[in-house]
N, C-alpha and C positions, 0 to 999 in steps of 0.2 A: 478749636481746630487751629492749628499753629499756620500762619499763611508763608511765611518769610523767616526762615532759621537764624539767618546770618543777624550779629546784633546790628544795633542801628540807634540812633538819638530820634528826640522827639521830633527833630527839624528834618531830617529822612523821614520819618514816618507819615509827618505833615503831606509831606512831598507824596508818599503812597498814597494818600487818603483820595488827594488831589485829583488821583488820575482819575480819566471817566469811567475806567472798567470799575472802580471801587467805590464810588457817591453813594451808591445806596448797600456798602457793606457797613456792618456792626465790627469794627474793627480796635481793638486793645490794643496798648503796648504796653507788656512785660516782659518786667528785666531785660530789656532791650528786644525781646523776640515780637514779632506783632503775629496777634492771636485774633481770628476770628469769632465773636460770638454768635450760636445758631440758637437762639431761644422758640419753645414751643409751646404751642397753646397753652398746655397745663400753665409754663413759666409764665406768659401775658397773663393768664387768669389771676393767679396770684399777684403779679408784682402787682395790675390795677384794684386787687384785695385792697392791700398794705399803700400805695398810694396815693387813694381815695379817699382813704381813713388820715392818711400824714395832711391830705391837704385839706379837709375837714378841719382840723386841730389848728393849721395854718391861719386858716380864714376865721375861725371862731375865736385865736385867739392874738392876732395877728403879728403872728411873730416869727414869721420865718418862709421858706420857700418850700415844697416835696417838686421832686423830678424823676423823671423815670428816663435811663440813659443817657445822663447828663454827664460830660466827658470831664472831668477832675485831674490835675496836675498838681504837684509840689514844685514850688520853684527850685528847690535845690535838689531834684532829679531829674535829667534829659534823658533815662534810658524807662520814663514809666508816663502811660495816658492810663488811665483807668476810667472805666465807666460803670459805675454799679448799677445795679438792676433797677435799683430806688432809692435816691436821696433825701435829704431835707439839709436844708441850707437855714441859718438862722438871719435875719435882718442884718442883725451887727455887721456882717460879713460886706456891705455896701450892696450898691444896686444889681441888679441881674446882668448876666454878662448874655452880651446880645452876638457875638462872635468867637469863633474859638473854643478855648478850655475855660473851666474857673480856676483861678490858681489856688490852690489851696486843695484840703482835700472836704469833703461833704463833714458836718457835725453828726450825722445817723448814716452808714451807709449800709444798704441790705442788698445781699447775694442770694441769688436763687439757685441753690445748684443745677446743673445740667446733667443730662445723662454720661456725659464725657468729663465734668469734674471728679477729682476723687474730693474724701474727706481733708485728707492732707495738704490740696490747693487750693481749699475753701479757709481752712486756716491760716495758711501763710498769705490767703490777701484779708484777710480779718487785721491779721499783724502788721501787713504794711499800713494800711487802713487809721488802724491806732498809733501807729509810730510816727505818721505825718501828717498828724493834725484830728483825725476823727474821735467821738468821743466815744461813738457807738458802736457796735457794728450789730446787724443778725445777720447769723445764716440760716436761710429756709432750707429743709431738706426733705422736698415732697414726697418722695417715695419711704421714709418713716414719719412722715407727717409731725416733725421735731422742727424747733427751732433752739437755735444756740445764741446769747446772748453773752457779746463779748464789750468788757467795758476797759478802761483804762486802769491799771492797777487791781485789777479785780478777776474773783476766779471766773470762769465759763458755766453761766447759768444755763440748765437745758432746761426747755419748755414743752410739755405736751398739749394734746388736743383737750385737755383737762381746765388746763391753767391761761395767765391772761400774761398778754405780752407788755410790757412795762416803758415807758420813755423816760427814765431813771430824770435825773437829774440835766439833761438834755432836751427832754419836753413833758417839762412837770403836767403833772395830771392826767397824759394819756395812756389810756390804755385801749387794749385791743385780746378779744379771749383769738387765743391763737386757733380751735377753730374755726373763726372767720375767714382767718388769713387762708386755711384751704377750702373754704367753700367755692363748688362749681367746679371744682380742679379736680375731681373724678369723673367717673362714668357712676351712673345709679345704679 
């Protein structure tokens, strides 16, 4: 949900976050617009699926971070905060950032679509995703219980409830059967 039309930089936007009426909103900034995110149960169910499992892989093999809402910036864009649903940050990247954004963008980042995303805005944050830095992306898409797996120079793999989701060259050896990732995320 779009909260603020007019464009704005990341240092206005800081400044919205700021005030007291919005501390405890979920709030983006893209392409300078700042966007509200309204995630719901189904969305929590899933992203602590696939978060639980990233930080699993973390701790077992200790190489890296998972986050869930973890707010990510490119240095060399002030019109974009992003936060994706669920990250994984690799070590190399230096210690955890205890304030702020991370600069950089996450090395796996996963979108959950929303009932208000379409297809066509789940891809174009895949793209930015990949162009500034990320190696991975998925996007979950609970209502066809699919996931898209977009990589760097690489076509767009889709996955069903069949098949097992992969951490390519990003986090060698995990994998995940993508019906995990929607377990509990219906009604019975």
């Amino acid at each position: 949900m779009t909260v603020l039309e007019q464009p704005c930089t990341i240092i206005e936007f800081d400044q919205f976050r700021s005030r007291p009426e919005n501390k405890n909103r979920l709030l983006e900034l893209i392409d300078g617009e700042i966007v509200e995110k309204m995630p719901t149960e189904q969305h929590g169910v899933i992203a602590l699926n696939i978060g639980s499992e990233l930080r699993a892989y973390a701790k077992r093999y200790n190489t890296g971070r998972a986050g869930v809402e973890v707010r990510h910036r490119s240095a060399q864009d002030d019109r974009n905060s992003r936060l994706p649903d669920v990250s994984f940050r690799n070590t190399t990247h230096g210690p955890i950032v205890e304030q702020g954004s991370v600069v950089g963008m996450p090395d796996l980042a996963v979108e959950i679509k929303s009932p208000s995303d379409t297809i066509t805005e789940m891809r174009e944050t895949a793209l930015y995703y990949l162009a500034n830095g990320s190696r991975l992306v998925w996007l979950v898409y609970p209502h066809l219980r699919l996931i898209e797996v977009c990589r760097t120079n690489a076509d767009i793999d889709i996955l069903d409830e069949d098949q097992i989701l992969s951490g390519h060259d990003v986090l060698p050896g995990f994998e995940l059967a993508v019906a995990d990732v929607f377990a509990d995320a219906f009604p019975e």
